[in-house]
C-alpha positions as CSV (number, residue, x, y, z in Angstrom):
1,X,-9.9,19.4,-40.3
2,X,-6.9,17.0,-41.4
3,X,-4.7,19.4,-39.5
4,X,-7.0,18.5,-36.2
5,X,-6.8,15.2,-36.3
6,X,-3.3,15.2,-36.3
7,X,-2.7,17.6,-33.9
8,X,-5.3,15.4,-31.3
9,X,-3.4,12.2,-32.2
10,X,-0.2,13.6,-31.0
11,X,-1.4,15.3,-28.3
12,X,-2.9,11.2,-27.4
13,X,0.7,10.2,-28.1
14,X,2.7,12.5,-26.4
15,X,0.3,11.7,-23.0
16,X,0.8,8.2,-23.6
17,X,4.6,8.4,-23.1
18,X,3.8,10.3,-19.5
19,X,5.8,8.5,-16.8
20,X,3.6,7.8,-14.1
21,X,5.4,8.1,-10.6
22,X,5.1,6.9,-6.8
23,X,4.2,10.7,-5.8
24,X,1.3,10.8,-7.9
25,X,-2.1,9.9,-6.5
26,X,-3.9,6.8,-8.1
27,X,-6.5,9.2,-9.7
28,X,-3.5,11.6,-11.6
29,X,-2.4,8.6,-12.3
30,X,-5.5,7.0,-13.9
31,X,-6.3,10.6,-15.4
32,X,-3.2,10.2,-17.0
33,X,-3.1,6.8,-18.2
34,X,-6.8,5.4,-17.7
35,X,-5.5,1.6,-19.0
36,X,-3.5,1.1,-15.7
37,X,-6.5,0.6,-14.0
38,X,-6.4,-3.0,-15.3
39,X,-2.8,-3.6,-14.2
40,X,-4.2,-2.9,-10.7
41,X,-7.2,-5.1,-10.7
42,X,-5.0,-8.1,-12.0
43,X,-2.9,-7.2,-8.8
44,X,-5.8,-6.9,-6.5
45,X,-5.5,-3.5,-6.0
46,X,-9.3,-1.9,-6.4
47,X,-7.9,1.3,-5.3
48,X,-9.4,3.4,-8.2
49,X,-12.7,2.9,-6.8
50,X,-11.9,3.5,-3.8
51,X,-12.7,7.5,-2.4
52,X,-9.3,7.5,-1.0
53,X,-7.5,6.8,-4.6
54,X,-8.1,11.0,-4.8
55,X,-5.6,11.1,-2.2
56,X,-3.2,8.3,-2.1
57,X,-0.3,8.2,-4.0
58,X,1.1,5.2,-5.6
59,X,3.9,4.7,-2.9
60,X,1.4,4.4,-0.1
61,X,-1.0,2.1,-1.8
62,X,1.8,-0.2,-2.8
63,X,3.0,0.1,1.0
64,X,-0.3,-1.1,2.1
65,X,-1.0,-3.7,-0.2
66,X,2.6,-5.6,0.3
67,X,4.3,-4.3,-2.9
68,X,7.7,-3.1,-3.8
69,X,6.6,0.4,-5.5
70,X,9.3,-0.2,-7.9
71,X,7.6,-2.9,-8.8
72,X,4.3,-1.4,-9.0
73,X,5.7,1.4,-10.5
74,X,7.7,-1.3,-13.8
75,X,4.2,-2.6,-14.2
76,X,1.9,0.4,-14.4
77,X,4.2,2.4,-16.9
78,X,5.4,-1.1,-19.3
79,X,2.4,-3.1,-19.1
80,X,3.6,-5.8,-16.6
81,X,2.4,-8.1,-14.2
82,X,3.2,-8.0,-10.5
């Protein structure tokens, strides 16, 4: 059981340290790292909820909504502000 837990908590880890990137849609990207979704909301961007998240990657929805993806991009992988 000990062994378990460990295992689960690294497995949580290691997908925490997952670099999300501009070809990824904004759904693998919330799959992969659900806490973004707040970094996106603070910018505006309600994309998650949107139907079209499942098909939009990052790039285009930063292109649309009048940000640099790089930008987009710094803030949804280190926690910052756009």
């Amino acid at each position: 059981m000990e062994e378990e837990k460990k295992i689960s908590e690294e497995s949580v880890s290691k997908e925490k340290n997952i670099t999300i990137t501009k070809d990824m849609t904004i759904g693998e990207a919330l799959v992969t790292k659900p806490e973004i979704a707040t970094v996106l909301m603070n910018a505006g961007m309600f994309c998650f909820s949107c139907p079209a998240s499942q098909g939009e990657t990052l790039e285009e929805a930063a292109m649309v909504h009048g940000f640099d993806v790089e930008d987009l991009l710094e803030a949804v992988n280190n926690g910052a502000t756009l």
